[in-house]
N, C-alpha and C positions, 0 to 999 in steps of 0.2 A: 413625581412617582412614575408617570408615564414615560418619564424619557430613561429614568430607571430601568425600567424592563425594556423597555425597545435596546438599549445599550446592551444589556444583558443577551440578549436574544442575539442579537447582531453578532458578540464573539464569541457567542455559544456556537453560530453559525460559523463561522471563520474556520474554527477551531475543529468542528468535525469535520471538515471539507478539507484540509490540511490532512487531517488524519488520512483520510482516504489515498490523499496521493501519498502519503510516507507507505500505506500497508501497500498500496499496488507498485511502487517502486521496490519494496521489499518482497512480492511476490515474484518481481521481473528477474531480480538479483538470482535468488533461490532458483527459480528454472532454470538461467542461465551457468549455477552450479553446480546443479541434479546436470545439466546436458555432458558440463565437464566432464564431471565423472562416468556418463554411459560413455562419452564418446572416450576414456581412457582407458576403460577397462572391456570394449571392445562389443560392449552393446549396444543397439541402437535404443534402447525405451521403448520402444512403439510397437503394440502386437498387433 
């Protein structure tokens, strides 16, 4: 039963920590094509 839950814990663990780098690799992305577009349409984003 105890190695049950440590098991369980352990890829619970994995699995949110994974998460994390997918949303901040997916926040990198999104800046990088928010910047595209200021930098095309001739604004700089930054007030």
């Amino acid at each position: 039963m105890t190695k049950t839950i440590a098991l369980g814990a352990t890829l619970s663990a994995i699995l949110l920590l994974s998460a994390c780098n997918t949303v901040n690799g997916a926040g990198k992305d999104l800046r990088s094509a928010g910047s595209a577009v200021s930098d095309a349409s001739g604004e700089s984003g930054k007030k």
